[in-house]
N, C-alpha and C positions, 0 to 999 in steps of 0.2 A: 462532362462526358461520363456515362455508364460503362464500367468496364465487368464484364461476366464472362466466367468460365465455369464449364461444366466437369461433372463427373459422373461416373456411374453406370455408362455404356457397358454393354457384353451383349453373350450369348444366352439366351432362352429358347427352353423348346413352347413348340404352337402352346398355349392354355396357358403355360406360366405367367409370371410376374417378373417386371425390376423396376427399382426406382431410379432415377435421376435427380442430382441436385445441379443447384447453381450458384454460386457465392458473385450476388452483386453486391457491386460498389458504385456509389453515388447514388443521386438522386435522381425518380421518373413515377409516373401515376399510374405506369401500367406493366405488368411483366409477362410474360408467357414461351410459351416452347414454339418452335417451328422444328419440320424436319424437309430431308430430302433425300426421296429414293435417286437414282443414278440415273442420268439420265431428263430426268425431272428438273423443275423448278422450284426451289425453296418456298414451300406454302405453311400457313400458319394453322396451328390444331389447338391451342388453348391457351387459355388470356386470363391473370387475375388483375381488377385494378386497387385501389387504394383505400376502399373501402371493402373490398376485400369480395366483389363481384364477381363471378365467374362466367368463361364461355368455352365453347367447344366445339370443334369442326366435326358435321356430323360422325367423318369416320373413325370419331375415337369414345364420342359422347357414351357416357354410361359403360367404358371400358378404363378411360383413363381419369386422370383427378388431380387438378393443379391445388399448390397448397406455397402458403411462405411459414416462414419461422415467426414467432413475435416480433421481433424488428425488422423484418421485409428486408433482410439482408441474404437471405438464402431462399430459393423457391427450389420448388421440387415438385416432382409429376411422378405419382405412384401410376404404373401401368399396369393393367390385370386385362388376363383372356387375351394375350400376344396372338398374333395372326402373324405367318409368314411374309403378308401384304405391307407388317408394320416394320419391317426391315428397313432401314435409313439412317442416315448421318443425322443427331439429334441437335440443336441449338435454343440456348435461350437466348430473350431478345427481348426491345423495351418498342414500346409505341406511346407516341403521346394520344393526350387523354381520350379526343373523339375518335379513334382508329383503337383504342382497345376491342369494343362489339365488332369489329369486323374482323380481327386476328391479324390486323395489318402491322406489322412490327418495319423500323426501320433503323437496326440497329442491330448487329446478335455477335457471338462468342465464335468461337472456333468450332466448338462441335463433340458430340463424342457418337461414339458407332454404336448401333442396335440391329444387332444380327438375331433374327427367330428364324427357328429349324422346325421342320413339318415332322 
C-alpha cells in the first residue's frame, strides 16, 4: 500500500505561482495530482510514470508541470499562470500502469487547499 501526503497548498493571486509536493511511500508505476473544486468530482490533471513520462489534463497543460525527486519518493507539480478556476482541494494519487495516460488514479492522500484570488 502507497501511502502520500501532501503539502504546499495556500493562497495566490490570478498569474502567480505555488508549488506542491508529495512525500510517497511505497511502491507504484504511476504518480500524479488530482484536484476538486466543491461541489465537483475528484478528476485527474497530471500523471508522471516510471519512466518518467508525462501527461496532462488539458485544463492545466502548459500551465502546470509534474516533476519527482531522483528516488521517486517525492512529486511535485510546479503551478504557473493560476486562474481563479484553479481553486480546489489538491491530492496526489497512484494509478497502476495502464490508467497512468488517462489520469485515472485510484488511490490519493488527504489533500491540501489551493485558494487563487482574481
Amino acid at each position: 500500500q502507497v501511502h502520500l501526503v501532501e503539502s504546499g497548498g495556500g493562497t495566490a493571486q490570478a498569474g502567480g505561482s505555488l508549488r506542491l509536493s508529495c512525500k510517497v511511500s511505497g511502491d507504484t508505476t504511476c504518480m500524479g495530482w488530482l484536484r476538486q473544486v466543491e461541489g465537483k468530482e475528484r478528476e485527474g490533471i497530471a500523471a508522471i510514470d516510471f519512466n518518467g513520462a508525462t501527461g496532462y489534463d488539458d485544463s492545466v497543460k502548459g500551465r502546470f508541470t509534474i516533476s519527482t525527486d531522483s528516488t521517486k519518493s517525492t512529486l511535485y507539480l510546479q503551478m504557473d499562470s493560476l486562474k481563479p478556476e484553479d481553486t480546489a482541494m489538491y491530492f496526489c494519487g497512484v494509478a497502476a500502469g495502464s490508467f497512468c495516460p488517462k489520469l485515472d488514479f485510484h488511490d490519493w492522500g488527504k489533500g491540501t487547499q489551493v485558494t487563487v484570488s482574481s
